[in-house]
N, CA, C and O atoms as a DFTB+ gen file, in Angstrom:
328 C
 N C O
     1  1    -212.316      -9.237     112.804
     2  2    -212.395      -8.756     111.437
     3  2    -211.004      -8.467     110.867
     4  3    -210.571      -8.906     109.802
     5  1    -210.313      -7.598     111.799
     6  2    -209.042      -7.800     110.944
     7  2    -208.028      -9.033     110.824
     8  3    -207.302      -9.355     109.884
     9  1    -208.205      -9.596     112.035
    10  2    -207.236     -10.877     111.640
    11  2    -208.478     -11.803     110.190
    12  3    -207.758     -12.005     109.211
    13  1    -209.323     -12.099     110.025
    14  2    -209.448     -12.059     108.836
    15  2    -209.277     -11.496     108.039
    16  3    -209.197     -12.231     107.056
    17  1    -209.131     -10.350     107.758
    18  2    -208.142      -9.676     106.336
    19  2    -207.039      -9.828     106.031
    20  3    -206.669      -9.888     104.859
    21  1    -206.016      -9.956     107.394
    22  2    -204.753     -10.527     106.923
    23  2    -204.585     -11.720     106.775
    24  3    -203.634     -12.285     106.235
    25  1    -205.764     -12.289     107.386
    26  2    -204.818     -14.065     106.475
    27  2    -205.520     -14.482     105.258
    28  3    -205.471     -15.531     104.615
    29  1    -206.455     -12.957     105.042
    30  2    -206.795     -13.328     103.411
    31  2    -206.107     -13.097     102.859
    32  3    -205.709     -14.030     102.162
    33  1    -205.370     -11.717     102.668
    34  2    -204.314     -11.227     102.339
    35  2    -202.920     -12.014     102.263
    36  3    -202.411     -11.920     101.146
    37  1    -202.352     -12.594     102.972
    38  2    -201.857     -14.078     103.092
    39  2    -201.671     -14.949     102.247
    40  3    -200.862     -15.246     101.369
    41  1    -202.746     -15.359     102.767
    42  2    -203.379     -16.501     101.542
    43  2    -202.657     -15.969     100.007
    44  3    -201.779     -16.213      99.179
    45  1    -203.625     -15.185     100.320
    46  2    -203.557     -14.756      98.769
    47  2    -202.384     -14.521      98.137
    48  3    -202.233     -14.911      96.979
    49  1    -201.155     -13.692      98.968
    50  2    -200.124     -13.365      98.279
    51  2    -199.313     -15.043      98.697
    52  3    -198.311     -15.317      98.035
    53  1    -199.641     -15.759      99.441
    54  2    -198.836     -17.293      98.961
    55  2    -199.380     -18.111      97.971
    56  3    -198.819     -19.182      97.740
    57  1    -200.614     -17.715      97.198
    58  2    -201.009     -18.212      96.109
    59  2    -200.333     -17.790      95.153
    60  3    -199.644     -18.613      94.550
    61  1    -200.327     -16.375      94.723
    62  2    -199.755     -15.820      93.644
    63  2    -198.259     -16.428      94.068
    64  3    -197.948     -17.353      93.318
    65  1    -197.421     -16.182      94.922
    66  2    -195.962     -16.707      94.624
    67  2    -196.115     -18.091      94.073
    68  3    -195.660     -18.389      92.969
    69  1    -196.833     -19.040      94.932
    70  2    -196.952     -20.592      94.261
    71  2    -197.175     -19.845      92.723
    72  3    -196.173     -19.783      92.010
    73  1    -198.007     -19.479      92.384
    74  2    -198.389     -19.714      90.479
    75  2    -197.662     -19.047      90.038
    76  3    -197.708     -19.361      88.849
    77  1    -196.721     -18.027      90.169
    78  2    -195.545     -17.332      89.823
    79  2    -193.809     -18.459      90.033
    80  3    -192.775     -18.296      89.384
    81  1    -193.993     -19.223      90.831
    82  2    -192.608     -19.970      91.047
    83  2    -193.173     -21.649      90.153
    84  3    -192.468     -22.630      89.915
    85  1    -194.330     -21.486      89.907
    86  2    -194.541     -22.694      88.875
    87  2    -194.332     -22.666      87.545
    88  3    -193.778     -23.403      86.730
    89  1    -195.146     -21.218      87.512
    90  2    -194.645     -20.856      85.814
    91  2    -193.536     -20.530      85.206
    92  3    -193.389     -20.386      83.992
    93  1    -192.047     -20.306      86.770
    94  2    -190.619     -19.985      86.226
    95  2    -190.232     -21.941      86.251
    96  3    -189.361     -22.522      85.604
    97  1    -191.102     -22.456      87.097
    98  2    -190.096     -23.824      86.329
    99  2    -191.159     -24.916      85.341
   100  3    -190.998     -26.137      85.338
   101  1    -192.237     -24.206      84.541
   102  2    -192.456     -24.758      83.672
   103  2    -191.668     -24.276      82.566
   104  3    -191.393     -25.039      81.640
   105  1    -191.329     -23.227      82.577
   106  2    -190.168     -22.656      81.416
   107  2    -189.459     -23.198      81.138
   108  3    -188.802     -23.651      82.074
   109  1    -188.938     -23.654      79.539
   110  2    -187.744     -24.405      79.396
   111  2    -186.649     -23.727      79.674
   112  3    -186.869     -22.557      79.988
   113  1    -185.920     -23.944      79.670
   114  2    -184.141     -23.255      80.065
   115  2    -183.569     -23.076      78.594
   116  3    -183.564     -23.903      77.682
   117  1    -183.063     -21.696      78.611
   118  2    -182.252     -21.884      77.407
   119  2    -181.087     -22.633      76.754
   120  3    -180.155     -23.365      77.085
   121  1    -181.502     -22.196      75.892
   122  2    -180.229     -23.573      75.314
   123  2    -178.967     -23.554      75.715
   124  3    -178.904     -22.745      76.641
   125  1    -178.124     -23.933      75.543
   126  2    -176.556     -23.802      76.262
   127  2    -175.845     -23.210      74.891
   128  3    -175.176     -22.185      75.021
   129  1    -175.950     -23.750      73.717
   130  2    -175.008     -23.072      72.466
   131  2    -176.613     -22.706      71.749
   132  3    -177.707     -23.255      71.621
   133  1    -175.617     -20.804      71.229
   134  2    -176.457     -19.701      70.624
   135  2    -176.942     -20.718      69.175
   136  3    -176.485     -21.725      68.634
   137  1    -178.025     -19.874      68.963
   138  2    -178.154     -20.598      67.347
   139  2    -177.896     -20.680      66.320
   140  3    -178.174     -21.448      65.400
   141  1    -176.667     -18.880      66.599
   142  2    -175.629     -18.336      65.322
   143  2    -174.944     -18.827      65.176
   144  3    -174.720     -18.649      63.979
   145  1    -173.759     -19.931      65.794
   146  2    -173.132     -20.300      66.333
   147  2    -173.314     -21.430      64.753
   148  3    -174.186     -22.289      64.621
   149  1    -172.056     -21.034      63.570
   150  2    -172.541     -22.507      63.218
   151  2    -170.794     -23.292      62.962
   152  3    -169.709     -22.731      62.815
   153  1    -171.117     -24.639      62.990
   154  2    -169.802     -25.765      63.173
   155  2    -168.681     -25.535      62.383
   156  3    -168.627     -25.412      61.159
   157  1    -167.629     -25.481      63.361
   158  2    -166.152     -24.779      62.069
   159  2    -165.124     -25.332      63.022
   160  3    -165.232     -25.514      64.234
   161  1    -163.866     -25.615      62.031
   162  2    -162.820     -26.865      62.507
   163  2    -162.032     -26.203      63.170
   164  3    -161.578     -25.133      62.765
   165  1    -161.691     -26.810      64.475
   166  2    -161.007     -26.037      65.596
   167  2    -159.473     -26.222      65.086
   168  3    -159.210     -27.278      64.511
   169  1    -158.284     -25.100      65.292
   170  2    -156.991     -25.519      65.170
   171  2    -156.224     -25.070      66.264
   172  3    -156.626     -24.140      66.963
   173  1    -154.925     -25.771      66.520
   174  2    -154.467     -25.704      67.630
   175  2    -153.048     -24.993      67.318
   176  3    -152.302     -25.249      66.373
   177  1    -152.861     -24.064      68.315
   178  2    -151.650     -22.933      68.701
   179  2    -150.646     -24.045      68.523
   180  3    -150.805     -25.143      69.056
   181  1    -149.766     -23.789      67.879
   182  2    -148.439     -24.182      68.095
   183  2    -147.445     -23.663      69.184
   184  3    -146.426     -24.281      69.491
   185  1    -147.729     -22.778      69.599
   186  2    -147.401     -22.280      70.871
   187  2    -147.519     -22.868      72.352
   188  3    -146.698     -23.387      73.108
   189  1    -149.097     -22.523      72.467
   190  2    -149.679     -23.069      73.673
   191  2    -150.543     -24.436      73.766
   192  3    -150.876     -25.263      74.614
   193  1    -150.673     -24.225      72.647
   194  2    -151.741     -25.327      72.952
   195  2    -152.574     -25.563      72.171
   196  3    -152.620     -26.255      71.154
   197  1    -153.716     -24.527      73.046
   198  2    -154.761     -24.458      72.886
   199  2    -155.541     -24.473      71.788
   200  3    -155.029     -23.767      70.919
   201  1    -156.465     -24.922      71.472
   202  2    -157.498     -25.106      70.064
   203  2    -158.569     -23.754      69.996
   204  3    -159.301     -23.464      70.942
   205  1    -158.535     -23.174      69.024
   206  2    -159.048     -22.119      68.340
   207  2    -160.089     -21.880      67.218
   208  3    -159.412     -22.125      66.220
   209  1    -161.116     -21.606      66.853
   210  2    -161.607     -21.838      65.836
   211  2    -160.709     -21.437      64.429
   212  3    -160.009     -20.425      64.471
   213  1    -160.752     -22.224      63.247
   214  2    -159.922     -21.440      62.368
   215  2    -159.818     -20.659      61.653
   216  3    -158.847     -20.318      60.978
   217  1    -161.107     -20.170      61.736
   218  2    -161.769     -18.596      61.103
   219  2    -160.940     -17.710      62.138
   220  3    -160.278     -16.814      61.614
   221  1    -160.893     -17.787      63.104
   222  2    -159.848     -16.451      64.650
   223  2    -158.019     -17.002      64.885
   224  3    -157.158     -16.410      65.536
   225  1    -157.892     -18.205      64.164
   226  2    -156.606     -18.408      63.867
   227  2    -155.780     -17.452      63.460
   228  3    -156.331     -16.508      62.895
   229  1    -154.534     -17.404      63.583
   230  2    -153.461     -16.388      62.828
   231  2    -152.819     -18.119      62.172
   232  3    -152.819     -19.248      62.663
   233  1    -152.389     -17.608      61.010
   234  2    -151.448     -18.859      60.230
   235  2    -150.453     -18.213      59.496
   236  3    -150.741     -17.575      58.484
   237  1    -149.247     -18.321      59.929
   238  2    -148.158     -17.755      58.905
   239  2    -146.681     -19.329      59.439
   240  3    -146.176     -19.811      60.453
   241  1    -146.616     -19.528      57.590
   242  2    -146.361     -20.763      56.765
   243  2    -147.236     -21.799      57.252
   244  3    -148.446     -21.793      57.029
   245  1    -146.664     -22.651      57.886
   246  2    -147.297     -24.064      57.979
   247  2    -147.750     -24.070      59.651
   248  3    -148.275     -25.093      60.092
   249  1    -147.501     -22.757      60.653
   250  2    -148.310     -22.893      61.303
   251  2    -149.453     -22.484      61.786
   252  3    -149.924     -21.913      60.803
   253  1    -150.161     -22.391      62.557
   254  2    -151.573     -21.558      63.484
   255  2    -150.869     -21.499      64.531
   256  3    -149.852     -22.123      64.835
   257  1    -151.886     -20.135      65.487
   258  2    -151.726     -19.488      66.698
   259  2    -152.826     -18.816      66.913
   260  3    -153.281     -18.257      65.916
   261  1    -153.604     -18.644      68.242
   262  2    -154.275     -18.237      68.818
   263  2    -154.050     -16.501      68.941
   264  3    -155.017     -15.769      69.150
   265  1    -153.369     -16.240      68.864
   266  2    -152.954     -14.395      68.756
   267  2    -151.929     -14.317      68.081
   268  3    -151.273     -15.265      67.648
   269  1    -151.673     -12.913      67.913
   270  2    -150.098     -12.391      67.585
   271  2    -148.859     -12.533      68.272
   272  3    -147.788     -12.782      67.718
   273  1    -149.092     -12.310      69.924
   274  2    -148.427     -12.367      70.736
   275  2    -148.011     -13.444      70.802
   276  3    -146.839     -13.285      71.143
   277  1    -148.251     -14.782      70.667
   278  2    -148.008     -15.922      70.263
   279  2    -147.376     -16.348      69.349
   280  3    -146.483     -17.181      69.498
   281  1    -147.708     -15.873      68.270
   282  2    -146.885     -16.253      67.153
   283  2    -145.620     -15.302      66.963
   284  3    -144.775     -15.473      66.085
   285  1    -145.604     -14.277      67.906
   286  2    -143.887     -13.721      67.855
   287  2    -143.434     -13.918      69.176
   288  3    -142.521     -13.098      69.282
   289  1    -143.553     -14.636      70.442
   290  2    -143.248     -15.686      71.148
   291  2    -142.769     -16.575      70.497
   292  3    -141.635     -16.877      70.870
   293  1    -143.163     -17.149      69.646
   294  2    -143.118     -18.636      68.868
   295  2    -141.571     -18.223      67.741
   296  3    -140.755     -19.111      67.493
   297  1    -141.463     -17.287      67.378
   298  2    -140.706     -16.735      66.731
   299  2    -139.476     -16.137      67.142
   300  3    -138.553     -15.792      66.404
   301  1    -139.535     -16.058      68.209
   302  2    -138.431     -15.431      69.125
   303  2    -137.883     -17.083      69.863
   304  3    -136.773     -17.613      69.815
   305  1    -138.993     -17.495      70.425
   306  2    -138.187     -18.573      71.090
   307  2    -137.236     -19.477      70.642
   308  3    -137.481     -19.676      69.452
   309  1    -136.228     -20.157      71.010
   310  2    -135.036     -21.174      70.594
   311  2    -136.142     -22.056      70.165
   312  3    -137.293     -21.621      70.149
   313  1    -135.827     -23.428      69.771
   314  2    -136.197     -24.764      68.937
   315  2    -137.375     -25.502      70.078
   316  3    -138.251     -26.363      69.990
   317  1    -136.946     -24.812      70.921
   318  2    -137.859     -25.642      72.493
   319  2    -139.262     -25.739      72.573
   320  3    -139.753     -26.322      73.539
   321  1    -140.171     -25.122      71.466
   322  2    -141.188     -25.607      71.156
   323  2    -141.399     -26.204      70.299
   324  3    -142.435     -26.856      70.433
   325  1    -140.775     -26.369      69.159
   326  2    -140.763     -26.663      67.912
   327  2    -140.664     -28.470      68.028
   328  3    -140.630     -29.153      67.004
């Protein structure tokens, strides 16, 4: 009698994991980009490099920079980036 209760018991709790590990991969996966997220023209540091959106740009005259710290790097340095 009791070894029948535990392999009902068993059973049972390897059923529920099966229908619990089916229903995490019938789930779609979330998306990779948010939905706030809307399209804006990337600009690139004159400094480093790197591309920035240009709404978080800094621009003073004719260039962009990714921070402040950058753009008085950029300002301090000799011609060697320029």
């Amino acid at each position: 009698m009791f070894r029948t209760a535990i392999l009902i018991i068993t059973v049972a709790l390897l059923v529920m994991f099966f229908n619990s590990w089916l229903k995490l991969r019938a789930q779609k996966p979330p998306s990779k980009k948010p939905k706030n997220i809307k399209d804006e023209a990337m600009v690139r540091c004159d400094y480093c490099g790197i591309h920035v959106p240009k709404s978080r740009a800094i621009e003073v005259d004719d260039h962009t920079f990714c921070s402040r710290k950058h753009q008085r790097k950029y300002a301090k340095s000799p011609n060697e980036n320029r």
